[in-house]
Each structure stands twice: as structure tokens, then as C-alpha cells.
C-alpha positions, 0 to 999 in steps of 0.5 A: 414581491421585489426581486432581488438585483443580481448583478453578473461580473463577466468570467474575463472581466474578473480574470482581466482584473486578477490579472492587472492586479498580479502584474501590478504587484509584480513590479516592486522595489528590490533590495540592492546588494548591500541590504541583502549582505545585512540580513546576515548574523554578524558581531553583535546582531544575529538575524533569523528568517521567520515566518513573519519575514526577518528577525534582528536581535541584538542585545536589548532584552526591553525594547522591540519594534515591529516594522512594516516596509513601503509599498512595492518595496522588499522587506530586505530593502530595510535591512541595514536600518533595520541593524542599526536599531539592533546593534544600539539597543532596539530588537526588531521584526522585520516583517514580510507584506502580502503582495509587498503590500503593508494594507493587506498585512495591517493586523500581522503585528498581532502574531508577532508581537505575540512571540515576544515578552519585550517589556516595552512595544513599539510599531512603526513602518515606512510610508505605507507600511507607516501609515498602516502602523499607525492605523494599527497603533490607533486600535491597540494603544494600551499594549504598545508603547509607541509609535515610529513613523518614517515619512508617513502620518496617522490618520486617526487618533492615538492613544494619549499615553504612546510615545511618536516620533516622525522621522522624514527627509528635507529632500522627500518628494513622496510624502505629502507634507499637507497630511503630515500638518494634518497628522499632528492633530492626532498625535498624543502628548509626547509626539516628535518630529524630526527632519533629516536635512538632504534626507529624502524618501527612499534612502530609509532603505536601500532600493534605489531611486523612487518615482517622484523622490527628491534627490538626496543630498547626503548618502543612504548610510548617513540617512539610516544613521541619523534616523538611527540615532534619533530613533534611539535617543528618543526611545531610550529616554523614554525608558529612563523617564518612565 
């Protein structure tokens, strides 16, 4: 008769790891003050906190988009962009990660998507929180209507029917351009990819300076203004052709 292997971790070594992992997660990218002024009602946008994290709804009845924020960063960070989509025609949730952590949070789009009775569906996130979007996407391709990747691929197969677009800054010294070619393997039929020119990979919030980022050329209002366009154009059109 075998016996089985039991394999003791030590009470300190587990205690140690906890510990590593909580002052890990501990440090993160802040909203500045001008993302915090834009989680408030104003004209047009009225913003509520949920249980979810930040809901943005504006004057769309048809569209809505649930967004994951970037690893180590304040979902607040992402507010400003986050506006623009509402005042243009997109409401969004805005939604608040385990440990700022989009990996612990990947199904968190269920709930939320299970609140509203938007017409059409889209999931999207930045780096990270793209990433685990696009993982989500890959698993529930029928309800959704696409996908909206800021510096960030798939990393499986999407449903041929979605719409993709990807969005990314000439200056983004984050984002592995390797696997964003890679990506493109997966992406349906009706996939675009956009370039920012001066863009780079932080300015799609406001946060500040990242570690390994390129240095922007243009200010973060005219990258969240230019993703903002693209992203609506695209999305909308998408509405008139189907």
C-alpha cells in the first residue's frame, strides 16, 4: 500500500507570502485629481458609484460597455475616457478589481452586464484589464457585441460575429508589439487597429508616469480624445450596419 505525500508548507513561509503579496498589491497607480473631479454628475453624464465600481450614463439607451482598468491602477484613474464615451453615445461601467488586479476579477462582467438591458454589449479594458477582456470575450462571444482593446491583444479566439477594435499609442513602451502581431490571428472579421500618433501607454488614464512607458507626445486629453472618437465612430457605425 502507497502512501500518500504530504507536503507541509511552514506557518511563516505562508505568512511571508501573504504578506509579499499584500504589499505588492498595496502600491498602485492613483487617480490624479483631474479623474477624481470626473466621477462627478455634470451636464449631460451622470456618474453613480455602485457595487460594481463607477457607473456613466449618458444619453445612449443602445450601447454599453463594461471596462476593466490596468493592472496596479485606480479604476477612477480611467474616469475622464470613461466620460467621453458617455457624453458621445456609449454608457459605461466602470468596474473596481480585486486587489487593482483585472485577473482576479475576469467573470465580474456577468453581474454587471446582468443589470442592464442595453441592446448591444461590448467589453473592453486597458492593458491587464484588456487583456482579461478579451479572455472574457473569448468564453461569451454570443452575448456580447464586441470588443475594445486599449493596448492590450487576445490571446484566444473570438467569436467570428464580434466587432475589435484595438487602440494603442506610437510612444507605448508597455505593450509588447510582438503579441499584439500575434493577436491578430484571433481577432474575427471585423477587426481594427488604431494607432494614436505621440500616444503612449498610460495617458489612456490619468495616473501619471508608468514604469518603462515612452514619453507621450501629445497631452493625455488629446489621447483620451482621439480614443474617444475612434472608439465612437467605430461603435456606431457598427449600429447603422447592422
Amino acid at each position: 500500500m502507497k502512501k500518500k505525500l504530504k507536503i507541509l508548507i511552514p506557518v511563516g513561509t505562508v505568512l511571508a507570502l501573504i504578506a509579499a503579496f499584500l504589499i505588492y498589491t498595496g502600491v498602485y497607480y492613483r487617480a490624479d485629481d483631474m479623474a477624481l473631479a470626473a466621477v462627478r454628475s455634470e451636464q449631460a453624464v451622470s456618474v453613480s458609484e455602485t457595487d460594481y465600481g463607477w457607473f456613466f450614463d449618458g444619453p445612449s439607451e443602445q450601447d454599453l460597455l463594461v471596462f476593466y482598468p490596468g493592472a496596479k491602477v485606480e479604476e477612477t484613474a480611467y474616469a475622464p475616457l470613461m466620460r467621453l464615451f458617455a457624453e458621445r453615445g456609449m454608457d459605461v461601467c466602470l468596474v473596481k478589481m480585486p486587489f487593482h488586479l483585472a485577473f482576479f476579477g475576469l467573470n465580474r462582467a456577468d453581474d454587471v452586464f446582468a443589470m442592464y438591458s442595453h441592446e448591444n454589449r461590448y467589453i473592453g479594458g486597458h492593458s491587464l484589464g484588456g487583456a482579461m477582456a478579451a479572455e472574457y470575450a473569448a468564453g461569451h462571444g454570443g452575448d456580447l457585441s464586441g470588443v475594445i482593446l486599449l493596448a492590450a491583444y487576445p490571446t484566444k479566439p473570438l467569436d467570428g460575429r464580434l466587432l475589435l477594435l484595438s487602440v494603442y499609442g506610437s510612444e507605448d513602451g508597455v505593450l509588447n508589439t510582438q503579441k499584439v502581431a500575434e493577436g491578430r490571428q484571433y481577432a474575427p472579421v471585423r477587426y481594427t487597429e488604431q494607432i494614436i500618433p505621440g500616444g503612449n501607454h498610460a495617458q489612456f488614464g490619468n495616473y501619471g508616469a508608468q514604469k518603462g512607458d515612452g514619453v507621450a507626445m501629445i497631452s493625455a486629453a488629446a489621447q483620451q480624445e482621439q480614443t474617444a472618437e475612434l472608439i465612437l465612430q467605430t461603435v456606431l457605425r457598427a449600429d447603422i450596419d447592422t
